[in-house]
Backbone atoms as SQL, in Angstrom:
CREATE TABLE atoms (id INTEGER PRIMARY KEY, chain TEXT, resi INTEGER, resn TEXT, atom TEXT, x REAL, y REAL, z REAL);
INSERT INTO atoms VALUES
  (1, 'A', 1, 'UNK', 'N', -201.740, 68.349, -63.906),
  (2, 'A', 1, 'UNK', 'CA', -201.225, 69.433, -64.730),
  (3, 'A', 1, 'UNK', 'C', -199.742, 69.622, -64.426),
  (4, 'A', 2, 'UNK', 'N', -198.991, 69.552, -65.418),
  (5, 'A', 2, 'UNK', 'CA', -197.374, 69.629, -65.209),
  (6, 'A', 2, 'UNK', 'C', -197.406, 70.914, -64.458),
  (7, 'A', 3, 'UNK', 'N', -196.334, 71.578, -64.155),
  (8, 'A', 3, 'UNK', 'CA', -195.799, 72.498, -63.509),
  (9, 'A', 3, 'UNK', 'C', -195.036, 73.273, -64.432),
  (10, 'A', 4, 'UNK', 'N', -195.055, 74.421, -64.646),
  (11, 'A', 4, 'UNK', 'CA', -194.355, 75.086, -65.428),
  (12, 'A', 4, 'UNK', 'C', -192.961, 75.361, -65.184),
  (13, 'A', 5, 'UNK', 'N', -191.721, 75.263, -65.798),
  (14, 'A', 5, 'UNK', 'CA', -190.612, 75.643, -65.607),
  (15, 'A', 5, 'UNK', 'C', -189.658, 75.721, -66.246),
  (16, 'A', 6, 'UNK', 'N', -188.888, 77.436, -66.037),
  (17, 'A', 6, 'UNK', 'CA', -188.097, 77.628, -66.818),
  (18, 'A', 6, 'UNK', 'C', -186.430, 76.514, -66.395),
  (19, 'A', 7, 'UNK', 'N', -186.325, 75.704, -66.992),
  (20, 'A', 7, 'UNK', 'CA', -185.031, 75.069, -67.064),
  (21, 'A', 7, 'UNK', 'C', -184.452, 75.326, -67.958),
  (22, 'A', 8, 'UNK', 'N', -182.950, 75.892, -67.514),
  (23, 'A', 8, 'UNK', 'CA', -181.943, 76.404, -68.714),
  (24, 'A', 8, 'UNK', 'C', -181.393, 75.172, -69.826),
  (25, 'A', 9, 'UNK', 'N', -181.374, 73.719, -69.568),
  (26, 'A', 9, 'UNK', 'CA', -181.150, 73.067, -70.530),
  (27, 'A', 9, 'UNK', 'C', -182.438, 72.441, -71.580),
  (28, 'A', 10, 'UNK', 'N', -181.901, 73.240, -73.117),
  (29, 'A', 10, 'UNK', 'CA', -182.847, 73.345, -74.166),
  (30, 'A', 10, 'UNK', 'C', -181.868, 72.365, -75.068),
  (31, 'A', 11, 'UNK', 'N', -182.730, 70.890, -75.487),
  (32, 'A', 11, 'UNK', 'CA', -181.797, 70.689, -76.675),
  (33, 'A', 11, 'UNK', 'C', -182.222, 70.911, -78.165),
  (34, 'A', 12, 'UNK', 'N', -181.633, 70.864, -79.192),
  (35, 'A', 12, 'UNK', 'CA', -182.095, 70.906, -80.463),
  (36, 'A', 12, 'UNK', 'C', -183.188, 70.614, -80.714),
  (37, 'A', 13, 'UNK', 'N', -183.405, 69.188, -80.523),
  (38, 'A', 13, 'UNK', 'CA', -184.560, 69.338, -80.858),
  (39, 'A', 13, 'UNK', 'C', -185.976, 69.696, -80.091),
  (40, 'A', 14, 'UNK', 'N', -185.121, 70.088, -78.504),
  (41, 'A', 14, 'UNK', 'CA', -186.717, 71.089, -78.307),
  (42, 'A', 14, 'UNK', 'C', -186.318, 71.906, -78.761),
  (43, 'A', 15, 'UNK', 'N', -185.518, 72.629, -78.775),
  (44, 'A', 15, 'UNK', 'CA', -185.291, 74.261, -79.885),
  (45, 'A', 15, 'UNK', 'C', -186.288, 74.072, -81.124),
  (46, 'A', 16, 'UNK', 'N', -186.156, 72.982, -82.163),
  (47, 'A', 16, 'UNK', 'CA', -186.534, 72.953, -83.276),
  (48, 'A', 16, 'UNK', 'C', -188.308, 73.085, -82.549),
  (49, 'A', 17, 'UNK', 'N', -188.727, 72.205, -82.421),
  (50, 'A', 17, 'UNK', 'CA', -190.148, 71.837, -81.878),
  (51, 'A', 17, 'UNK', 'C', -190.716, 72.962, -81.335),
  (52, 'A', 18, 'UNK', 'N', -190.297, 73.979, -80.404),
  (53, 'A', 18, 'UNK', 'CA', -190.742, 74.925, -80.028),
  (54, 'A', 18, 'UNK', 'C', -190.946, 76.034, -80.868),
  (55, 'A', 19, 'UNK', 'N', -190.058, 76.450, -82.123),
  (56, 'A', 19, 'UNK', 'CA', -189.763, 77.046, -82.954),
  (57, 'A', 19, 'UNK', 'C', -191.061, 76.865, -83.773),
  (58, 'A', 20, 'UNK', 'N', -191.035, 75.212, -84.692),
  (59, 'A', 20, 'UNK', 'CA', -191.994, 75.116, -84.934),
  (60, 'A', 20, 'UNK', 'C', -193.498, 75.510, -84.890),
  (61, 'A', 21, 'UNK', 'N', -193.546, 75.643, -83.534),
  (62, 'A', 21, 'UNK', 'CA', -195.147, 75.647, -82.506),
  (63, 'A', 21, 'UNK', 'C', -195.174, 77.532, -82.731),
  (64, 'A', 22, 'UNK', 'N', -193.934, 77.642, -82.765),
  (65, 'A', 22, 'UNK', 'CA', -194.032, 79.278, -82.379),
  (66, 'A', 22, 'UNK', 'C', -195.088, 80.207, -83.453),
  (67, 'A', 23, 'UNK', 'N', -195.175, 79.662, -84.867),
  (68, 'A', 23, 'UNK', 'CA', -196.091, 80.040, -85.571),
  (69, 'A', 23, 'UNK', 'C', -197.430, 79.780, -85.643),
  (70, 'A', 24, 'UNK', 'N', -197.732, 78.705, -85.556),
  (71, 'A', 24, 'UNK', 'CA', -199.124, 78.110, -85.432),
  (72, 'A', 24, 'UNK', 'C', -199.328, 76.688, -84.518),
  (73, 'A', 25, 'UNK', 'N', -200.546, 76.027, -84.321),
  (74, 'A', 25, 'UNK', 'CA', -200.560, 75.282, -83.702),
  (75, 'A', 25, 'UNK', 'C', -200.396, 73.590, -84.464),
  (76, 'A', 26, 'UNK', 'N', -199.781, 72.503, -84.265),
  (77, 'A', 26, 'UNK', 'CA', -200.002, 71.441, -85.203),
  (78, 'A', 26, 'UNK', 'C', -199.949, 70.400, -84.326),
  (79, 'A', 27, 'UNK', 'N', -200.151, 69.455, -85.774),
  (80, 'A', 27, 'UNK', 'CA', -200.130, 67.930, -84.536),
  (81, 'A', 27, 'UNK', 'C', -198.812, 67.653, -84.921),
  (82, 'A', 28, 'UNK', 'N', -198.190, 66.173, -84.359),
  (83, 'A', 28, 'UNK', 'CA', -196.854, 65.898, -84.230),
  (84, 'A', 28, 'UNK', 'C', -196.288, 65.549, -85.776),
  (85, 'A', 29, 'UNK', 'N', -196.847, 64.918, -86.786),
  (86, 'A', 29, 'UNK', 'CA', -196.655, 64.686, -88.374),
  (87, 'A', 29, 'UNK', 'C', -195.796, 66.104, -88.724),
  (88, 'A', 30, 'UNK', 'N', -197.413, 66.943, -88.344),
  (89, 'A', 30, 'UNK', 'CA', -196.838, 68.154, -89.128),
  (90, 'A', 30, 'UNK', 'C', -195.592, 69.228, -88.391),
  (91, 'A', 31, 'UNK', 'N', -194.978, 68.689, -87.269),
  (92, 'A', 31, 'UNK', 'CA', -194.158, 69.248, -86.781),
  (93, 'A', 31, 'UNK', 'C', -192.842, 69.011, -87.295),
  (94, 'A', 32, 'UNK', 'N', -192.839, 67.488, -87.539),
  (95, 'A', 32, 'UNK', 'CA', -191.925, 66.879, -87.930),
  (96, 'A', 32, 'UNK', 'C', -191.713, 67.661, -89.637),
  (97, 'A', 33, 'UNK', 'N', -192.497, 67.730, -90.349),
  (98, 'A', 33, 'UNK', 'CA', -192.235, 68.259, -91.984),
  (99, 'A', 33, 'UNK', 'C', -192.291, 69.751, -91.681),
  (100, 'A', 34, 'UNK', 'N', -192.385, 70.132, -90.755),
  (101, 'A', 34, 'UNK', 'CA', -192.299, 71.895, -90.469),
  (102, 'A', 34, 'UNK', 'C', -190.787, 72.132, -90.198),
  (103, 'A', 35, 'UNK', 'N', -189.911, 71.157, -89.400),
  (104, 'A', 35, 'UNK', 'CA', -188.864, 70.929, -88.725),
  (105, 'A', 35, 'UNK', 'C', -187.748, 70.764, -90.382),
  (106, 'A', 36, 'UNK', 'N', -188.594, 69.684, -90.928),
  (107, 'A', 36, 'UNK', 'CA', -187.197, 68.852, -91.827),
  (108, 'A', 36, 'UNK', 'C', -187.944, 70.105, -93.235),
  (109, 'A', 37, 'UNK', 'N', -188.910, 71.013, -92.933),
  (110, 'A', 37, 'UNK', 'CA', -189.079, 72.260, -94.266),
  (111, 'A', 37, 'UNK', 'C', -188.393, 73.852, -93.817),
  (112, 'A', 38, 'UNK', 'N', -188.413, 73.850, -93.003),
  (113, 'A', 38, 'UNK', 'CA', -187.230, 74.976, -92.441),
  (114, 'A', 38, 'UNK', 'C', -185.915, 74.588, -92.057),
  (115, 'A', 39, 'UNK', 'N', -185.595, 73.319, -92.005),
  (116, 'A', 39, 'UNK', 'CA', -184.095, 73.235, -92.177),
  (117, 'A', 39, 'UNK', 'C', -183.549, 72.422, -93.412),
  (118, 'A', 40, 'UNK', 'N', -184.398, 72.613, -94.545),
  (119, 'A', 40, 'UNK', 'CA', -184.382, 72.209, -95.754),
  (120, 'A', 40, 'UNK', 'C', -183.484, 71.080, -95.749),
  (121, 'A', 41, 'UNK', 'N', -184.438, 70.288, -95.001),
  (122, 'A', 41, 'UNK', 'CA', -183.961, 68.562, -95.148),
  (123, 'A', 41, 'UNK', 'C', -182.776, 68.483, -94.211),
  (124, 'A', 42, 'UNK', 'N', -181.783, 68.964, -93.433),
  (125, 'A', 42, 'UNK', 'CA', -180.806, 68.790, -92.708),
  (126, 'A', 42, 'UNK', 'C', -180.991, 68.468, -91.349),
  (127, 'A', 43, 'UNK', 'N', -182.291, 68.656, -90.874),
  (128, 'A', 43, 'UNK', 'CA', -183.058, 68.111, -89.694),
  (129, 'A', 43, 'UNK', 'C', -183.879, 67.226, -89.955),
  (130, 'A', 44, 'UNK', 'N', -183.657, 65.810, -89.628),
  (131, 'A', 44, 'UNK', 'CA', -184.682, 65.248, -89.437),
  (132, 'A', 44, 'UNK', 'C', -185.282, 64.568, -88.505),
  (133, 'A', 45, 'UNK', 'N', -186.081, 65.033, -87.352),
  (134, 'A', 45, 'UNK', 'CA', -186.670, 64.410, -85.659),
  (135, 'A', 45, 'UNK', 'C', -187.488, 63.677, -86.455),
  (136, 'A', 46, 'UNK', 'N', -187.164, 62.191, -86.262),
  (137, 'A', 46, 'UNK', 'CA', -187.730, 60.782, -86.073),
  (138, 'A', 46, 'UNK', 'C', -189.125, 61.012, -85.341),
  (139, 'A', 47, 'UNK', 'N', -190.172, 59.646, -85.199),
  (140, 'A', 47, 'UNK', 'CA', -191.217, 60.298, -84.334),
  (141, 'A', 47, 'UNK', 'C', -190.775, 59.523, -82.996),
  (142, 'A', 48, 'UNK', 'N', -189.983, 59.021, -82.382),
  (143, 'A', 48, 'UNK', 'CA', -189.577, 58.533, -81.201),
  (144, 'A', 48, 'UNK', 'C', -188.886, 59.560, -80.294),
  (145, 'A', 49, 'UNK', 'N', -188.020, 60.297, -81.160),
  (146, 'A', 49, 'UNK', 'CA', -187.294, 61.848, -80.465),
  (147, 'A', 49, 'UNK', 'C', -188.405, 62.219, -80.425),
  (148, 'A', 50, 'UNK', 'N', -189.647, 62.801, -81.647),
  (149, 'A', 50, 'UNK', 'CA', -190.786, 63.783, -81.536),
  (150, 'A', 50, 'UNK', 'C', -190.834, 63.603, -80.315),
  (151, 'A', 51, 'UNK', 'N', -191.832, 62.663, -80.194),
  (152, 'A', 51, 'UNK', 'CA', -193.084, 61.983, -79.197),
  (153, 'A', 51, 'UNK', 'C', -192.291, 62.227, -77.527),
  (154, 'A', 52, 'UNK', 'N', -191.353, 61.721, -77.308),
  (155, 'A', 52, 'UNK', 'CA', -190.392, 61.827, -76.410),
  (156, 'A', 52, 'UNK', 'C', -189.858, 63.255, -75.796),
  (157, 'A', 53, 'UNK', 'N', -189.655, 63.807, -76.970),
  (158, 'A', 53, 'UNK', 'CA', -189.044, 65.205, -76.840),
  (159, 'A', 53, 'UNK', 'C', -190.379, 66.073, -76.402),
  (160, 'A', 54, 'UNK', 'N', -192.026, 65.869, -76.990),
  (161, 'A', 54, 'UNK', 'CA', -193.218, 66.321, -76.895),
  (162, 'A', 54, 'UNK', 'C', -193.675, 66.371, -75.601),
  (163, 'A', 55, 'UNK', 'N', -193.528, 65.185, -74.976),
  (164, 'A', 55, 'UNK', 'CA', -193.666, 64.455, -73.299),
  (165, 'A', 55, 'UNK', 'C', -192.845, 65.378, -72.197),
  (166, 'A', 56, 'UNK', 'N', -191.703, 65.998, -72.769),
  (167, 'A', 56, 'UNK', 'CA', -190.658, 66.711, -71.525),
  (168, 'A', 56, 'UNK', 'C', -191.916, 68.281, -71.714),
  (169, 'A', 57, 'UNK', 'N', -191.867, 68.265, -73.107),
  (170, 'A', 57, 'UNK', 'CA', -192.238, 69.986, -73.005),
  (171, 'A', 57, 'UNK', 'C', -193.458, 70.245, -72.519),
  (172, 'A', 58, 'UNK', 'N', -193.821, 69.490, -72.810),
  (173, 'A', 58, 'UNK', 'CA', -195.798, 69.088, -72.048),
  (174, 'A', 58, 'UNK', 'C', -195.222, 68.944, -70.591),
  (175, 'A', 59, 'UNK', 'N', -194.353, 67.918, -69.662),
  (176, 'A', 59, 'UNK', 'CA', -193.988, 68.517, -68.017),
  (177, 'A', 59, 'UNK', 'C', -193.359, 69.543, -67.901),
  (178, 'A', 60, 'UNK', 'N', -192.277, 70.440, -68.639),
  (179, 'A', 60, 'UNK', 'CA', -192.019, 71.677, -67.918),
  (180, 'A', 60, 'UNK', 'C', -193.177, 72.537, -68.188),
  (181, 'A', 61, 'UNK', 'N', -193.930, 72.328, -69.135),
  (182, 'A', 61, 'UNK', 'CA', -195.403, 73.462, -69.349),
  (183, 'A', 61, 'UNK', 'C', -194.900, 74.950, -70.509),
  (184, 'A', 62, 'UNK', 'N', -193.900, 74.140, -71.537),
  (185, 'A', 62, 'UNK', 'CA', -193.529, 74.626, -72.576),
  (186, 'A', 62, 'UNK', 'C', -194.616, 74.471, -73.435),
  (187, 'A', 63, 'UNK', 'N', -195.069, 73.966, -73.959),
  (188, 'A', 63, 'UNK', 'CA', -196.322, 73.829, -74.466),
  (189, 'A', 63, 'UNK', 'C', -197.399, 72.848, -74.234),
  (190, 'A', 64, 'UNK', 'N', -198.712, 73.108, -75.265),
  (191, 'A', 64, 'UNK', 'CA', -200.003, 72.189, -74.284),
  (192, 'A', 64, 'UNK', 'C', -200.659, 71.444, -75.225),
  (193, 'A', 65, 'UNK', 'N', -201.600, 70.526, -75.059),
  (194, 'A', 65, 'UNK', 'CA', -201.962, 69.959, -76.052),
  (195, 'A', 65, 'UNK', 'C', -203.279, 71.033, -76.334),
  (196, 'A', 66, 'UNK', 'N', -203.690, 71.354, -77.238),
  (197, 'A', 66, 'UNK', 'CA', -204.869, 71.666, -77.861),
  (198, 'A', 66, 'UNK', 'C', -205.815, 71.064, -77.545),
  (199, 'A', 67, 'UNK', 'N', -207.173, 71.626, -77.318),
  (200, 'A', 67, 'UNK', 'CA', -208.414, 70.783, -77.736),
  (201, 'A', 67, 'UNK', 'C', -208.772, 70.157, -78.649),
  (202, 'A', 68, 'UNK', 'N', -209.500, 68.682, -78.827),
  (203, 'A', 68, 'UNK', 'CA', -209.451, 68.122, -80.510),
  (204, 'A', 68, 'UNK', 'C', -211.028, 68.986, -80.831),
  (205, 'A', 69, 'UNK', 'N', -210.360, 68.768, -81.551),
  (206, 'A', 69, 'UNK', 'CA', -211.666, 69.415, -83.300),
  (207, 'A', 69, 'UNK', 'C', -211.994, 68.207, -83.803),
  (208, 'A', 70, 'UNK', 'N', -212.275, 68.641, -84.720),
  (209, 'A', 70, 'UNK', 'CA', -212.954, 67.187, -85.851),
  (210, 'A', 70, 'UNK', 'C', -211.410, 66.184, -85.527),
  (211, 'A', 71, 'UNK', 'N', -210.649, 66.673, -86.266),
  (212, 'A', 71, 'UNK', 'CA', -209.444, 65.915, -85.958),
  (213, 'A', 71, 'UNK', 'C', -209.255, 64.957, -84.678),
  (214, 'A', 72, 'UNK', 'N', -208.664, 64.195, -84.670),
  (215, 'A', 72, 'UNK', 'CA', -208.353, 63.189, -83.766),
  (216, 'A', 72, 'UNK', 'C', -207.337, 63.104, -83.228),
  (217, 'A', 73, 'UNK', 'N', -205.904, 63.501, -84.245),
  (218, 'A', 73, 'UNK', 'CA', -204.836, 63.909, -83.888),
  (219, 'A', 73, 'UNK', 'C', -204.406, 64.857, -82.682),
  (220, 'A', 74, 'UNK', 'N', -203.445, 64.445, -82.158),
  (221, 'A', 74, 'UNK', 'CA', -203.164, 65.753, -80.637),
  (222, 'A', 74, 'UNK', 'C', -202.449, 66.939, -81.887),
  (223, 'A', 75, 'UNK', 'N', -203.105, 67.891, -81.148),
  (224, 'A', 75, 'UNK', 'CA', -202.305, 69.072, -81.646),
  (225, 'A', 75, 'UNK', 'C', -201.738, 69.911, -80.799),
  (226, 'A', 76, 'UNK', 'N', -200.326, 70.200, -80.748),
  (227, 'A', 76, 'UNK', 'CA', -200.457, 71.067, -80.239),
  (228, 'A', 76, 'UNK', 'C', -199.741, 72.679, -79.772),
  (229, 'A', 77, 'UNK', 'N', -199.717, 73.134, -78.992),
  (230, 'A', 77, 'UNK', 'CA', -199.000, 74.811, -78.930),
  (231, 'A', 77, 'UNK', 'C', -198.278, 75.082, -77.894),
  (232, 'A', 78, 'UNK', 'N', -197.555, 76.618, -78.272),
  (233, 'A', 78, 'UNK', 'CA', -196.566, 76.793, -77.701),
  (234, 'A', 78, 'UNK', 'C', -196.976, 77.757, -76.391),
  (235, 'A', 79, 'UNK', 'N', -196.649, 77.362, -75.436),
  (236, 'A', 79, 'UNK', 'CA', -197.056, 78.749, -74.315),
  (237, 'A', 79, 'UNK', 'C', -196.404, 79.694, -73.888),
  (238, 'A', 80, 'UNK', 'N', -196.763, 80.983, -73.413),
  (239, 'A', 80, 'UNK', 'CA', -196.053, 82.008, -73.042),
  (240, 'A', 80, 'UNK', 'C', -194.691, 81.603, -72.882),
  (241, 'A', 81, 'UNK', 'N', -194.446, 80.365, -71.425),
  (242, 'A', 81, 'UNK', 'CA', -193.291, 80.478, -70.874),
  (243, 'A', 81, 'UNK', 'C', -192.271, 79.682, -72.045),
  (244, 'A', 82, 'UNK', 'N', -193.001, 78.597, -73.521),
  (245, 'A', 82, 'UNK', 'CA', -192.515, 78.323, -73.993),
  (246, 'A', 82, 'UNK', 'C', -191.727, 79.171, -74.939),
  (247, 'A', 83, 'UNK', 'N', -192.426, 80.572, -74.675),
  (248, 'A', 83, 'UNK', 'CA', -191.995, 81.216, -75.727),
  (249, 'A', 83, 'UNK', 'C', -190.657, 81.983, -75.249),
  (250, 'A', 84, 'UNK', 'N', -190.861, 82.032, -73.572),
  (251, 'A', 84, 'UNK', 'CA', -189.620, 82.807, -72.883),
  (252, 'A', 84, 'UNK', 'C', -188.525, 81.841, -73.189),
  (253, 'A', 85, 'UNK', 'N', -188.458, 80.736, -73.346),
  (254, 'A', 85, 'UNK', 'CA', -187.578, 79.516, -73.198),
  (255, 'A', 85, 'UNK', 'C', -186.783, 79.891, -74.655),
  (256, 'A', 86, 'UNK', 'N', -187.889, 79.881, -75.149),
  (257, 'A', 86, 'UNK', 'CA', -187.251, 79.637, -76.797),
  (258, 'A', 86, 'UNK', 'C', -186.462, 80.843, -77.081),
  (259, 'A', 87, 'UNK', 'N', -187.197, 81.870, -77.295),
  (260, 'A', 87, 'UNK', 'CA', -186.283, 83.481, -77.532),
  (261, 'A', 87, 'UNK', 'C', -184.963, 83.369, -76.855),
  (262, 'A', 88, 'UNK', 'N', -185.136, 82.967, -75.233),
  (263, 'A', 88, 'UNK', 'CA', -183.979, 83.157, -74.422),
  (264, 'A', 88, 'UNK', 'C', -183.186, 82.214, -75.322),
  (265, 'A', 89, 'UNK', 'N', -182.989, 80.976, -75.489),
  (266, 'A', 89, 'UNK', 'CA', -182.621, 80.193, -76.103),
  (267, 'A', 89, 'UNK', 'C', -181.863, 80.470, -77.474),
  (268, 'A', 90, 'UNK', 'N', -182.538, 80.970, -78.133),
  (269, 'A', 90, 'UNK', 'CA', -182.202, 81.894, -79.804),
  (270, 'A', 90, 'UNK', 'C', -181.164, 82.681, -79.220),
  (271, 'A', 91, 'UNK', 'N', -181.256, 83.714, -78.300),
  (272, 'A', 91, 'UNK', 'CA', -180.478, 85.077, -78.000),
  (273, 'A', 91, 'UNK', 'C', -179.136, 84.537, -77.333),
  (274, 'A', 92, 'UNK', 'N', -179.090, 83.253, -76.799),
  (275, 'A', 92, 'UNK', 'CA', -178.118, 82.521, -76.281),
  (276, 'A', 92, 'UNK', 'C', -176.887, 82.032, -77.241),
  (277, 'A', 93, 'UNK', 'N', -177.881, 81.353, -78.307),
  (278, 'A', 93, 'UNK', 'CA', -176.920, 80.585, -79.810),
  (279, 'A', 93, 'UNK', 'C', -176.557, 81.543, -79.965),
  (280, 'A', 94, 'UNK', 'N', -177.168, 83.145, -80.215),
  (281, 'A', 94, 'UNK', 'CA', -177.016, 84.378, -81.479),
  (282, 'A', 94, 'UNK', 'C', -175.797, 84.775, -80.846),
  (283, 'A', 95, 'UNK', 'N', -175.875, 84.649, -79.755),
  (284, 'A', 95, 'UNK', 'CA', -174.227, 85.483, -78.933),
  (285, 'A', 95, 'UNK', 'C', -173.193, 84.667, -78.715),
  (286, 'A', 96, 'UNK', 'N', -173.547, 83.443, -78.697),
  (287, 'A', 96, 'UNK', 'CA', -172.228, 81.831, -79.100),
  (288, 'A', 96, 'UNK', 'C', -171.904, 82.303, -80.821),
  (289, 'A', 97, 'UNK', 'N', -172.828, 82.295, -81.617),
  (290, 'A', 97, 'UNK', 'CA', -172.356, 82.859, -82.997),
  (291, 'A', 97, 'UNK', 'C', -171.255, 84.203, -83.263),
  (292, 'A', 98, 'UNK', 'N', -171.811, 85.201, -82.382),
  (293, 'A', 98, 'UNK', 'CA', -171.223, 86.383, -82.434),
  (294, 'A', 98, 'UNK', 'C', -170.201, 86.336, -81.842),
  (295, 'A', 99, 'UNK', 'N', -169.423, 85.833, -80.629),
  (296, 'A', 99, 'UNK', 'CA', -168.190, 84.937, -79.994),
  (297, 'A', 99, 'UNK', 'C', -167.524, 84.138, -81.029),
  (298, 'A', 100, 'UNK', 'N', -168.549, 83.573, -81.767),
  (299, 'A', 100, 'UNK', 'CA', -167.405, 82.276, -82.384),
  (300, 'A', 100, 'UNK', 'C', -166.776, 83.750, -84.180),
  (301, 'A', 101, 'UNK', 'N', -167.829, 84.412, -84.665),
  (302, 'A', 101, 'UNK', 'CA', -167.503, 85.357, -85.221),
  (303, 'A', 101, 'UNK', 'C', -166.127, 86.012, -85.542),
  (304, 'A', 102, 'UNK', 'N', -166.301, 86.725, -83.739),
  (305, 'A', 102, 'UNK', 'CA', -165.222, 87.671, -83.321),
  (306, 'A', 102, 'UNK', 'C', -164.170, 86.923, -83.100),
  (307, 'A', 103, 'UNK', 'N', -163.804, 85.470, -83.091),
  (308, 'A', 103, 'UNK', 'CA', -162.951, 84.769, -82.942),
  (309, 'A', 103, 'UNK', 'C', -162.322, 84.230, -84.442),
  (310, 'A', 104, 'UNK', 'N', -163.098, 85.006, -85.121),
  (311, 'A', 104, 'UNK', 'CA', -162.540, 84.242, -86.987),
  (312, 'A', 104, 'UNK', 'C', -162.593, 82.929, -87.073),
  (313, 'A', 105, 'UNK', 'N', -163.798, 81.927, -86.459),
  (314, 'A', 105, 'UNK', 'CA', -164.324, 80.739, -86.677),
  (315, 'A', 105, 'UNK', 'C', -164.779, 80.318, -87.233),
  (316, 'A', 106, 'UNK', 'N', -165.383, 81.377, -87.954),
  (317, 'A', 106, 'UNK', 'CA', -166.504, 81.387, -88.808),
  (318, 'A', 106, 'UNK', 'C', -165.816, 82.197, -90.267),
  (319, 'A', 107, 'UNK', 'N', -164.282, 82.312, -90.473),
  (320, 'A', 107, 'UNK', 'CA', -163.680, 82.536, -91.983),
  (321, 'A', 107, 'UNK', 'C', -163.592, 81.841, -92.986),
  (322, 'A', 108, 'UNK', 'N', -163.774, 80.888, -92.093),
  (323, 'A', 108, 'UNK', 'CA', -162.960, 79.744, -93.340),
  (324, 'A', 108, 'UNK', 'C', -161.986, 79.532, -93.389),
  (325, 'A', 109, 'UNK', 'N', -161.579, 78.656, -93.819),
  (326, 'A', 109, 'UNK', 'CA', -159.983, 77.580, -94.258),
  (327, 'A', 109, 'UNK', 'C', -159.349, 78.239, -95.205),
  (328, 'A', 110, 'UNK', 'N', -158.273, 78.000, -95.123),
  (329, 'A', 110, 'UNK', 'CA', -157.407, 78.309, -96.759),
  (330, 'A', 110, 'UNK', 'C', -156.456, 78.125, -97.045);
């Protein structure tokens, strides 16, 4: 059983993946069209990042695989501490946004 742990480096696409999981539980297909349907096509995790990126979050104990059902497919979810990871994570970008903001980075050209 991995070990759970909060490590402060989160990349995109565990951001995306965790995000994903954060609503319901899925297998890796449907993570991937959950990923590239909330960032309306501008994300797209390959299944080599997936699968790869799936493997780290399964050892820090960000999320777990599900039990199979009829299905055969791994499915799977996000856990508590995945969820501390992720929020912290969100509240991190939201205040890099609000910095880059207050800096008129975000005006535009002209």
């Amino acid at each position: 059983m991995p070990t759970p742990s909060i490590d402060s480096r989160v990349s995109p696409a565990m951001l995306h993946i965790l995000l994903a999981l954060a609503s319901r539980d899925l297998h890796g297909y449907a993570v991937m069209a959950a990923i590239r349907e909330r960032t309306e096509g501008r994300v797209d995790i390959g299944p080599g990042t997936l699968y790869r990126t799936i493997a780290h979050l399964l050892e820090r104990g960000w999320i777990e695989e599900v039990p199979p059902a009829d299905d055969a497919r791994k499915t799977y979810r996000i856990t508590s501490l995945g969820k501390r990871v992720a929020g912290g994570e969100a509240r991190r970008l939201s205040a890099l946004v609000s910095w880059a903001a207050e800096s008129d980075l975000l005006a535009g050209t002209e």
